[in-house]
PDB file with SEQRES, HELIX, SHEET and CRYST1 records, atoms N, CA, C and O in Angstrom:
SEQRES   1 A   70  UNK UNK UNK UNK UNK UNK UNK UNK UNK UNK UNK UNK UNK          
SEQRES   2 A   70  UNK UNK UNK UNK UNK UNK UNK UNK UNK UNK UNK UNK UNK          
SEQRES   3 A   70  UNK UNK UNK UNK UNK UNK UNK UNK UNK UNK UNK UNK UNK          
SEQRES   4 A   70  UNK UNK UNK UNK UNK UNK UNK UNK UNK UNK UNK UNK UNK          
SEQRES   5 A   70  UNK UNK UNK UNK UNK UNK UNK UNK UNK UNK UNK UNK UNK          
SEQRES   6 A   70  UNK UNK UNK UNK UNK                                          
HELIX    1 AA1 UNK A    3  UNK A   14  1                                  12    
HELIX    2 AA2 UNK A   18  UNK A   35  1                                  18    
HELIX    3 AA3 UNK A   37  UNK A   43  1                                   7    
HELIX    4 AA4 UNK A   58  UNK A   60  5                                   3    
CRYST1    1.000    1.000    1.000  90.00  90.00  90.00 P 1           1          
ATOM      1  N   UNK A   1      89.283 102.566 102.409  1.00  0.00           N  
ATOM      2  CA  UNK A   1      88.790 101.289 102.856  1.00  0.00           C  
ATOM      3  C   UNK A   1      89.181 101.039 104.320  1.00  0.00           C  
ATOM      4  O   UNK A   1      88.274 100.503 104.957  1.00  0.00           O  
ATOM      5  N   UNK A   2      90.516 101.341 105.145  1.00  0.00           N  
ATOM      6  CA  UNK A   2      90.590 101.119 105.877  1.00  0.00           C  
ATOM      7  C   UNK A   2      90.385 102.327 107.078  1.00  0.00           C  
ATOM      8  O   UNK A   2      90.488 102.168 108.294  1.00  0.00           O  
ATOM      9  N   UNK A   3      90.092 103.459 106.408  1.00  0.00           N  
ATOM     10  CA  UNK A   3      89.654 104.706 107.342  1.00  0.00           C  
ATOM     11  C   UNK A   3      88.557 104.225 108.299  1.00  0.00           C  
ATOM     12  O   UNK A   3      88.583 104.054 109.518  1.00  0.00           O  
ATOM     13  N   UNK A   4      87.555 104.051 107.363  1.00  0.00           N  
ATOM     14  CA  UNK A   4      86.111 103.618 108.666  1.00  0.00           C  
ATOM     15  C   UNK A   4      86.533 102.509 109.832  1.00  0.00           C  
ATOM     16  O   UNK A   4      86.023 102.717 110.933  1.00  0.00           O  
ATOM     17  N   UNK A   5      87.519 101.208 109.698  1.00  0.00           N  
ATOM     18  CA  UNK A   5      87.554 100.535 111.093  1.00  0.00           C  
ATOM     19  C   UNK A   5      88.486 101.525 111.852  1.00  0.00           C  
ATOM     20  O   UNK A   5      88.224 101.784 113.027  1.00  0.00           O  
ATOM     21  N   UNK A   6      89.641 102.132 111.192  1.00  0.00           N  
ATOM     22  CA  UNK A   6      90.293 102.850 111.955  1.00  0.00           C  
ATOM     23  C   UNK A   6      89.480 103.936 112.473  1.00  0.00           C  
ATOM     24  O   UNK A   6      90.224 104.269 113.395  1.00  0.00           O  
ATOM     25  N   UNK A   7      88.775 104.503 112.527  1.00  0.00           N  
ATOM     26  CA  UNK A   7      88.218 105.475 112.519  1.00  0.00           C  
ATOM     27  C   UNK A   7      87.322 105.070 114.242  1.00  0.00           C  
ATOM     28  O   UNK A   7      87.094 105.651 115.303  1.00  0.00           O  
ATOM     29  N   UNK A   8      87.082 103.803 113.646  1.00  0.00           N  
ATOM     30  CA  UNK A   8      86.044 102.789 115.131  1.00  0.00           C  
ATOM     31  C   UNK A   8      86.541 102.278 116.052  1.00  0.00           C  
ATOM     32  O   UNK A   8      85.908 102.062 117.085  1.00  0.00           O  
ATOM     33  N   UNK A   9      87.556 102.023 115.924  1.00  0.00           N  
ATOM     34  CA  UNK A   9      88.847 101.434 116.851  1.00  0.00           C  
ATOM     35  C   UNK A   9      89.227 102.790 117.735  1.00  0.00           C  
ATOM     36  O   UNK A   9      89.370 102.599 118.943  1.00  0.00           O  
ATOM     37  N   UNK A  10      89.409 104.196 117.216  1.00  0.00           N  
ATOM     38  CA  UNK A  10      89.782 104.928 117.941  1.00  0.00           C  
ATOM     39  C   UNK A  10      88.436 105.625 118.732  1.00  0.00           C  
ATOM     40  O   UNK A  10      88.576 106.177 119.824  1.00  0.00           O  
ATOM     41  N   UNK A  11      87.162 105.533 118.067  1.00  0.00           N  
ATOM     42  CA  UNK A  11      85.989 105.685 119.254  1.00  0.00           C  
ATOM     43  C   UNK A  11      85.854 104.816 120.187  1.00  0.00           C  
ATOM     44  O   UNK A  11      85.489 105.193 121.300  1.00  0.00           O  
ATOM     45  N   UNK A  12      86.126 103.447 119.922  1.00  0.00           N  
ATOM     46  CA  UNK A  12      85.917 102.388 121.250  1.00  0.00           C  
ATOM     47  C   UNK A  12      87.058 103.037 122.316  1.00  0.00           C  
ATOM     48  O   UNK A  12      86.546 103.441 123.360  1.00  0.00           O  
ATOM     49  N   UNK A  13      88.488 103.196 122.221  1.00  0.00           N  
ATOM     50  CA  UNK A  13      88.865 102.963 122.480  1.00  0.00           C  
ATOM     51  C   UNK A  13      89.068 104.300 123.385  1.00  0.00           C  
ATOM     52  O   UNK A  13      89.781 104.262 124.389  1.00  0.00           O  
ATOM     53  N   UNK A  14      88.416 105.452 122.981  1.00  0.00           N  
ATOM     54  CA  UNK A  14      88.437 106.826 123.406  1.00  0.00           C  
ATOM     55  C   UNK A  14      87.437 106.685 124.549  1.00  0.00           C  
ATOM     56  O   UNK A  14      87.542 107.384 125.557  1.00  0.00           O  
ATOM     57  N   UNK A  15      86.237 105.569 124.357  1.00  0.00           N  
ATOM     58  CA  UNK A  15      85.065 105.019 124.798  1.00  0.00           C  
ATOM     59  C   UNK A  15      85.007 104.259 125.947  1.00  0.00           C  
ATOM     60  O   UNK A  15      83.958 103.945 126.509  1.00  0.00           O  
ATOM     61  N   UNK A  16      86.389 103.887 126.389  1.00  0.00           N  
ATOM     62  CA  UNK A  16      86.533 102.270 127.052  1.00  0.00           C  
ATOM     63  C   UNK A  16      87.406 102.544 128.201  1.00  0.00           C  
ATOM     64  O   UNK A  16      88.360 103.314 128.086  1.00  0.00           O  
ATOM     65  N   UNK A  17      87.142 101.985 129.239  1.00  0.00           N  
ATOM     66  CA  UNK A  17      87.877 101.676 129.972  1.00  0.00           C  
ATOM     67  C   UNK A  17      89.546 101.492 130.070  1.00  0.00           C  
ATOM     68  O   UNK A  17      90.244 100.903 129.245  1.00  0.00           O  
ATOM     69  N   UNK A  18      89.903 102.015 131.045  1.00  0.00           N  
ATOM     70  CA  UNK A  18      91.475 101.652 131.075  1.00  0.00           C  
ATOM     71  C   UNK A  18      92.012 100.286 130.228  1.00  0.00           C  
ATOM     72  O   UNK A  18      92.629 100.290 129.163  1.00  0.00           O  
ATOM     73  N   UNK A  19      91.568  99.065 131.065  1.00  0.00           N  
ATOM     74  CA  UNK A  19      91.519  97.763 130.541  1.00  0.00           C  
ATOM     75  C   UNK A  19      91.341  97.329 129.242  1.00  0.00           C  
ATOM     76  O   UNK A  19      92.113  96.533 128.707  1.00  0.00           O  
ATOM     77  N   UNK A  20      90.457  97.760 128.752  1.00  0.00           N  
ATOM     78  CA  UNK A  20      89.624  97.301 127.615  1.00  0.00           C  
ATOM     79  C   UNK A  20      90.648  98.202 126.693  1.00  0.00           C  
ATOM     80  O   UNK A  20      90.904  97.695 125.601  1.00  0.00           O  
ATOM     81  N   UNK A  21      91.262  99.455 126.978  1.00  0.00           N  
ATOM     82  CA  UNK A  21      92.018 100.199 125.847  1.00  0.00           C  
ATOM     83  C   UNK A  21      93.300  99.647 125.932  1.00  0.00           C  
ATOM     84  O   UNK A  21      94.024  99.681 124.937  1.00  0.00           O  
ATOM     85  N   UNK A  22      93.899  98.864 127.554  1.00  0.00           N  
ATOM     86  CA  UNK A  22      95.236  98.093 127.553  1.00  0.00           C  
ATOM     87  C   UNK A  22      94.968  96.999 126.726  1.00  0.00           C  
ATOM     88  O   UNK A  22      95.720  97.006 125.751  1.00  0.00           O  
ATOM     89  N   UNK A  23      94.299  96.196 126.737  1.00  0.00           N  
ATOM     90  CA  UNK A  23      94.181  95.197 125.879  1.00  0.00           C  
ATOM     91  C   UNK A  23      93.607  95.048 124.315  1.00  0.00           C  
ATOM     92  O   UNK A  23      93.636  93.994 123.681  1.00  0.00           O  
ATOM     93  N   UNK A  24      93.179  96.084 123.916  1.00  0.00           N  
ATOM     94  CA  UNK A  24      93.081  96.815 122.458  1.00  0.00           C  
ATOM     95  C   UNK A  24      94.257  96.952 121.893  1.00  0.00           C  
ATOM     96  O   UNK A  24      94.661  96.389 120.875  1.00  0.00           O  
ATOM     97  N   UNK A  25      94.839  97.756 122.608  1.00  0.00           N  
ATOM     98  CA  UNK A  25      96.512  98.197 122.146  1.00  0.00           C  
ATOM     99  C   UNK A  25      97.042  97.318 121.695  1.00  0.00           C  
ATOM    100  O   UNK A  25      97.287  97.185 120.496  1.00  0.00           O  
ATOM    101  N   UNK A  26      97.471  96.130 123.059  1.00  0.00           N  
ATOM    102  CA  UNK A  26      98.082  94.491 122.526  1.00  0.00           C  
ATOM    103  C   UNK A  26      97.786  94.232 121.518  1.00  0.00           C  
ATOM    104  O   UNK A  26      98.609  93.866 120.679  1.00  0.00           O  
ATOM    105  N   UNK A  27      96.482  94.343 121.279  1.00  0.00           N  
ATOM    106  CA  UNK A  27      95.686  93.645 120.053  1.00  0.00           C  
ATOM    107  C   UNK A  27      96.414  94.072 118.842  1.00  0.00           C  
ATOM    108  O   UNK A  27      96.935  93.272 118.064  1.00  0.00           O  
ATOM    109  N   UNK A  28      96.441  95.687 118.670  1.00  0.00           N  
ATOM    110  CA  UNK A  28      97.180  95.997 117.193  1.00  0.00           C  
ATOM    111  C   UNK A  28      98.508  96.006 117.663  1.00  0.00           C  
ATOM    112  O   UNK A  28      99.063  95.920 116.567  1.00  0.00           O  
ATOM    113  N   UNK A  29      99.526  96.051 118.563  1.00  0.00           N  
ATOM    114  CA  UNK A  29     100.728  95.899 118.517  1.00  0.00           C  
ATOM    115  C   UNK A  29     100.851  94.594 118.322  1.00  0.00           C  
ATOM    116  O   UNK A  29     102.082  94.578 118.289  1.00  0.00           O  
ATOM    117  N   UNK A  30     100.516  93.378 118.153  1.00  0.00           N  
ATOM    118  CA  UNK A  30     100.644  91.977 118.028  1.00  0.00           C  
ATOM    119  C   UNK A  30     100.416  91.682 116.623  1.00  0.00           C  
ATOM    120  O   UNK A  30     101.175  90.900 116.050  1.00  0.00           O  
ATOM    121  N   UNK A  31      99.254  92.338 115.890  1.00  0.00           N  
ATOM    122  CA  UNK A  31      99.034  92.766 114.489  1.00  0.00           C  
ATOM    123  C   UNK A  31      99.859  93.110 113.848  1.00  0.00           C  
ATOM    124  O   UNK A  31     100.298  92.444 112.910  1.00  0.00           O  
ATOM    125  N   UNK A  32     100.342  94.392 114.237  1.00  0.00           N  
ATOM    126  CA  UNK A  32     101.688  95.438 113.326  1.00  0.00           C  
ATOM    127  C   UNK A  32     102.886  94.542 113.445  1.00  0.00           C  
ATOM    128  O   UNK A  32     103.522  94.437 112.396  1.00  0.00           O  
ATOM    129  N   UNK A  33     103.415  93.766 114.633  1.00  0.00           N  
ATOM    130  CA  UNK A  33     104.407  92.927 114.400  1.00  0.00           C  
ATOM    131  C   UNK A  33     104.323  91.491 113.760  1.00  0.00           C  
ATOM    132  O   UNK A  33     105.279  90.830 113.355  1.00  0.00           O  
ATOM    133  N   UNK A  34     103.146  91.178 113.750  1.00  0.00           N  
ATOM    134  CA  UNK A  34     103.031  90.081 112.883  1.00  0.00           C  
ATOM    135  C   UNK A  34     103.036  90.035 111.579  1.00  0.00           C  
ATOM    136  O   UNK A  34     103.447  88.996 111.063  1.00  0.00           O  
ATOM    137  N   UNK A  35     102.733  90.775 111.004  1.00  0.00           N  
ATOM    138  CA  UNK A  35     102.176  91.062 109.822  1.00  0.00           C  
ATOM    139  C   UNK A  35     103.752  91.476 109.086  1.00  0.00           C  
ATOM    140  O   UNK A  35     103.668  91.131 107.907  1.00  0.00           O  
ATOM    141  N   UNK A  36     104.830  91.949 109.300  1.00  0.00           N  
ATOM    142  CA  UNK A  36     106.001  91.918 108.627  1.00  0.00           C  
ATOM    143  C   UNK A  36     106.608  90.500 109.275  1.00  0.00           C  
ATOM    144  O   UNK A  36     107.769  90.394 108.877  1.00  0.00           O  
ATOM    145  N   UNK A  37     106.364  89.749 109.844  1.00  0.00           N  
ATOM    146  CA  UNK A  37     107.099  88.825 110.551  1.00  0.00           C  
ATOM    147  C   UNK A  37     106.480  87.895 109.613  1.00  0.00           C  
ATOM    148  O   UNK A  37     107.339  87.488 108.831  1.00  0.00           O  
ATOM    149  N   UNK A  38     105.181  87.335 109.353  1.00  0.00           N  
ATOM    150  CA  UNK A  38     104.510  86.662 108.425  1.00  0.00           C  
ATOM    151  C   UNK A  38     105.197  87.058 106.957  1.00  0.00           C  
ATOM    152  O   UNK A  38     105.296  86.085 106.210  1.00  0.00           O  
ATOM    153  N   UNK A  39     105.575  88.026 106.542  1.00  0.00           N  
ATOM    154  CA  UNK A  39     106.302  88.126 105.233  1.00  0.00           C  
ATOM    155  C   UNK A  39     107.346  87.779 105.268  1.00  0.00           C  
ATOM    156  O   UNK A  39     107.714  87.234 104.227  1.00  0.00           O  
ATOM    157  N   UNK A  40     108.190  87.853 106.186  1.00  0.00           N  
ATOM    158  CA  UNK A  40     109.706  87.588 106.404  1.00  0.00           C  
ATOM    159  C   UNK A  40     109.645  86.378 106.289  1.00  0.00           C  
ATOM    160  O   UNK A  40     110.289  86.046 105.293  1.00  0.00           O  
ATOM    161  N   UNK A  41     109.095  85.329 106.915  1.00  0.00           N  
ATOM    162  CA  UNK A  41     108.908  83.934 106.927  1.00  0.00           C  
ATOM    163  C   UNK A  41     108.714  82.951 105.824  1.00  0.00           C  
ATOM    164  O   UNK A  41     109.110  81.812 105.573  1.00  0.00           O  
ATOM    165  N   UNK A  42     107.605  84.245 105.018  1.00  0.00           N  
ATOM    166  CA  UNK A  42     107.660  83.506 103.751  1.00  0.00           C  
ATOM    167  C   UNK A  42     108.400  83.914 102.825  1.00  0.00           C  
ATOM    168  O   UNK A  42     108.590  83.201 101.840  1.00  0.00           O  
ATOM    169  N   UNK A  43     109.089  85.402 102.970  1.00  0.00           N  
ATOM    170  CA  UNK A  43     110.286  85.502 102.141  1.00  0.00           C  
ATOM    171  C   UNK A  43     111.513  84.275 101.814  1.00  0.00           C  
ATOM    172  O   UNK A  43     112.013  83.652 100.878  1.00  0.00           O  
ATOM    173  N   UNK A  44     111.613  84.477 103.751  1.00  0.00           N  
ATOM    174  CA  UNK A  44     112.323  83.220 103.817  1.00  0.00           C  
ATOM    175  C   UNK A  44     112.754  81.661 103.088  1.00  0.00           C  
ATOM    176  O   UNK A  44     113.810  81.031 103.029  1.00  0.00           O  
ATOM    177  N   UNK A  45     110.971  81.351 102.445  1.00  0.00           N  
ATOM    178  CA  UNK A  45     110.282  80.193 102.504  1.00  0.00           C  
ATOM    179  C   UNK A  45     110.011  78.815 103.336  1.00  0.00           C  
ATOM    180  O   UNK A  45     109.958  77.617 103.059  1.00  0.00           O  
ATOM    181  N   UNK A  46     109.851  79.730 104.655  1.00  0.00           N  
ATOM    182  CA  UNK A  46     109.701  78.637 105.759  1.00  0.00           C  
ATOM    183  C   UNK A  46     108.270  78.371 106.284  1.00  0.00           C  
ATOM    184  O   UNK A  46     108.028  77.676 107.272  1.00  0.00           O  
ATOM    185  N   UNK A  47     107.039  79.208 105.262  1.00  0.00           N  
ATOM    186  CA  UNK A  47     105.867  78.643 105.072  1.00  0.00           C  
ATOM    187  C   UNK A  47     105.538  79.345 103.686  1.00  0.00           C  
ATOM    188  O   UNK A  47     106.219  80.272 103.247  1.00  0.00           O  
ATOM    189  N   UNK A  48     104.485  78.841 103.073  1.00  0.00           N  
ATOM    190  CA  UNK A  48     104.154  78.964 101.716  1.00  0.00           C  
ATOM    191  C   UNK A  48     102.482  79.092 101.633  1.00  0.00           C  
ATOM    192  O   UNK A  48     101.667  78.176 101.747  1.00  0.00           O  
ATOM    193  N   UNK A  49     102.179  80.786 101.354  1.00  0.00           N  
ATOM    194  CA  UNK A  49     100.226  81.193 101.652  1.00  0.00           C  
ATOM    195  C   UNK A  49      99.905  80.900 100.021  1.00  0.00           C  
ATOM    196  O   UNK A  49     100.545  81.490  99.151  1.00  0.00           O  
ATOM    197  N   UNK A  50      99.002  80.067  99.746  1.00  0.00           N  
ATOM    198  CA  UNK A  50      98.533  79.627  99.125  1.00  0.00           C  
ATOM    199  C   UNK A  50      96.745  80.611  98.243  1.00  0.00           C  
ATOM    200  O   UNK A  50      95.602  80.561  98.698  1.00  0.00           O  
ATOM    201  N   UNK A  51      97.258  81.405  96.881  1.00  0.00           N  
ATOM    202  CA  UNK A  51      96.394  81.929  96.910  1.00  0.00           C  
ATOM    203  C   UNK A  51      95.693  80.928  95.511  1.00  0.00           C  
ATOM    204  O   UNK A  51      95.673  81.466  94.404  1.00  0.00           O  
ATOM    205  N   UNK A  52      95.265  79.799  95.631  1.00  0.00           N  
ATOM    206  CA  UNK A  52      94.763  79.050  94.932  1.00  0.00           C  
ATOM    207  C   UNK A  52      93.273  79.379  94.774  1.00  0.00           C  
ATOM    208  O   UNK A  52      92.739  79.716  95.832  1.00  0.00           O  
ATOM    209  N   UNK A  53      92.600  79.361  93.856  1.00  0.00           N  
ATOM    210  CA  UNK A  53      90.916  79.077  93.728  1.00  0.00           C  
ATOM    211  C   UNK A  53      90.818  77.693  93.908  1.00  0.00           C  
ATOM    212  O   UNK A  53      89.890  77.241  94.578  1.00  0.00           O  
ATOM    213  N   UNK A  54      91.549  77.052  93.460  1.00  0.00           N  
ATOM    214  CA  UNK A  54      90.690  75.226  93.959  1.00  0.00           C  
ATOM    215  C   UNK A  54      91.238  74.551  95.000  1.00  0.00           C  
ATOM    216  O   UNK A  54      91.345  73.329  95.110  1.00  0.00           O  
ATOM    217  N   UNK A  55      91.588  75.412  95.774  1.00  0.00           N  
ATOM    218  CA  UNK A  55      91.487  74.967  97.354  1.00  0.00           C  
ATOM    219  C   UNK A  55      90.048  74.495  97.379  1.00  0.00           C  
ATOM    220  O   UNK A  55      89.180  74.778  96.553  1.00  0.00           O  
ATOM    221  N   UNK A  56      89.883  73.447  98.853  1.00  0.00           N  
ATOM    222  CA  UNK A  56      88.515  72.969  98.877  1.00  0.00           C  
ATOM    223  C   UNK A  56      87.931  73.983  99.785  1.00  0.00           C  
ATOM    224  O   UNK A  56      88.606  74.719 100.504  1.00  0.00           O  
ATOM    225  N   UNK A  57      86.841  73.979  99.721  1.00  0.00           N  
ATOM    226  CA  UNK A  57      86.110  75.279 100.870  1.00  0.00           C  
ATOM    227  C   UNK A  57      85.865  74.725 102.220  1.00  0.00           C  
ATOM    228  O   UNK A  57      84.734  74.321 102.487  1.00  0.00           O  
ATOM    229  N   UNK A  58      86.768  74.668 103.055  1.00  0.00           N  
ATOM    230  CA  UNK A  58      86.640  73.927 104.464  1.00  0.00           C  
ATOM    231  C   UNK A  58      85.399  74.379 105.210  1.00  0.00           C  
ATOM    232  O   UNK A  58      84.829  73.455 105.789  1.00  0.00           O  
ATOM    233  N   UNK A  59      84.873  75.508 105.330  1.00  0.00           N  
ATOM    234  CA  UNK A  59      83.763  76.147 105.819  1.00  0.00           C  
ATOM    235  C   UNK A  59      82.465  75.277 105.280  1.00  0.00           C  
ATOM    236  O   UNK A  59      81.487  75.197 106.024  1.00  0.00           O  
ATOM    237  N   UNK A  60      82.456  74.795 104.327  1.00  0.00           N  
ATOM    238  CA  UNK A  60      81.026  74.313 104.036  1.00  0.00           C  
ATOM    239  C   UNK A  60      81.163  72.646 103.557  1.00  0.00           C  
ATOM    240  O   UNK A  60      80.418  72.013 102.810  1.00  0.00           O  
ATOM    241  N   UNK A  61      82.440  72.181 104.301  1.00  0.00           N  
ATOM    242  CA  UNK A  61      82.766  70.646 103.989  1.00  0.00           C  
ATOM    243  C   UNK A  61      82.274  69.989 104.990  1.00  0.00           C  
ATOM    244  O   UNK A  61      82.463  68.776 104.900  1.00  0.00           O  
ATOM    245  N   UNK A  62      81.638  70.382 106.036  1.00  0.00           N  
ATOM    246  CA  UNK A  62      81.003  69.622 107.067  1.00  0.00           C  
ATOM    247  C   UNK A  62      79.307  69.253 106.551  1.00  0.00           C  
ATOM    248  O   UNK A  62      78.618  68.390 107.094  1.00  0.00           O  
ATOM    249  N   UNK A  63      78.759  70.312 105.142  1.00  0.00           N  
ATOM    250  CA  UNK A  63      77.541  69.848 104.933  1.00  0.00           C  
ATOM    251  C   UNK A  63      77.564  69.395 103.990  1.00  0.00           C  
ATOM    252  O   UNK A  63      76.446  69.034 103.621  1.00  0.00           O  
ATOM    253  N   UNK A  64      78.606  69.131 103.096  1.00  0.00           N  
ATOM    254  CA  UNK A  64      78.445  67.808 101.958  1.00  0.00           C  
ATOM    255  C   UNK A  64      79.203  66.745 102.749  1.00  0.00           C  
ATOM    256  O   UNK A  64      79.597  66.906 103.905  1.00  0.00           O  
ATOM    257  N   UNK A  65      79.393  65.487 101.910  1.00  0.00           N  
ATOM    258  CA  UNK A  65      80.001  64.372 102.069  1.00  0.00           C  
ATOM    259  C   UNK A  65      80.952  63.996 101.768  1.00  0.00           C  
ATOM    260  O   UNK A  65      81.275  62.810 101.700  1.00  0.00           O  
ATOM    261  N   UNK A  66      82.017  65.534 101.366  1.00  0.00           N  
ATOM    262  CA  UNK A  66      82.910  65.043 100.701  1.00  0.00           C  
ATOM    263  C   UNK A  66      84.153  64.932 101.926  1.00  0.00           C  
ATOM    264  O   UNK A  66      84.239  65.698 102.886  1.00  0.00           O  
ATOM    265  N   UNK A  67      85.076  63.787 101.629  1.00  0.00           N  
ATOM    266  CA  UNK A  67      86.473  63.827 102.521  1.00  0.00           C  
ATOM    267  C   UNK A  67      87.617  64.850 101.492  1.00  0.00           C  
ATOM    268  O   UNK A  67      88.067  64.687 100.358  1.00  0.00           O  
ATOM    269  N   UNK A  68      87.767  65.792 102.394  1.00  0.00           N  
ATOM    270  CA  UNK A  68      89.053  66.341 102.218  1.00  0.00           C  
ATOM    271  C   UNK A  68      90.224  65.939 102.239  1.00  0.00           C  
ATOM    272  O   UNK A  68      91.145  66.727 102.024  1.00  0.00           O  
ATOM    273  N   UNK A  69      90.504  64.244 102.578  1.00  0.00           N  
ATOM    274  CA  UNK A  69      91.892  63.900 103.233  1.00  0.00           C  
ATOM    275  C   UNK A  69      91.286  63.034 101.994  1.00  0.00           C  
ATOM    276  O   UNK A  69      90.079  62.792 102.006  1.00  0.00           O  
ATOM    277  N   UNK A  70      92.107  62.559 100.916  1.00  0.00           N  
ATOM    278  CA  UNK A  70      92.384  61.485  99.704  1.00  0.00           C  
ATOM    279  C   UNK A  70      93.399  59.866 100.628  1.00  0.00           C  
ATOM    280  O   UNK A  70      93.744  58.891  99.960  1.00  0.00           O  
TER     281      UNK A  70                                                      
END                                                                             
């Protein structure tokens, strides 16, 4: 599953400009450190990811009428 973007990430980037491959890089080094830093945090419990189904669907609450805030 994750072969094919990896796979695209390293043609752009084989593909691209100096620039465009310096600022790619950032991109997944900011990723790879976030992504254990985001667990640590909530190991921690100093935020809490919510894998609920009846969350409200914020994406499509602007075309009904409903208020999200009670």
């Amino acid at each position: 599953m994750c072969v094919p973007p990896t796979v695209l990430i390293c043609v752009v980037l084989a593909l691209s400009t100096v620039k465009v491959m310096a600022v790619s890089v950032f991109a997944i080094l900011i990723g790879l450190v976030l992504q254990p830093f985001l667990k640590y945090i909530e190991k921690k419990r100093w935020v809490k990811f919510s894998t609920s189904a009846d969350l409200p669907d914020l994406h499509n609450a602007h075309e009904s009428n409903e208020s999200l805030v009670s």
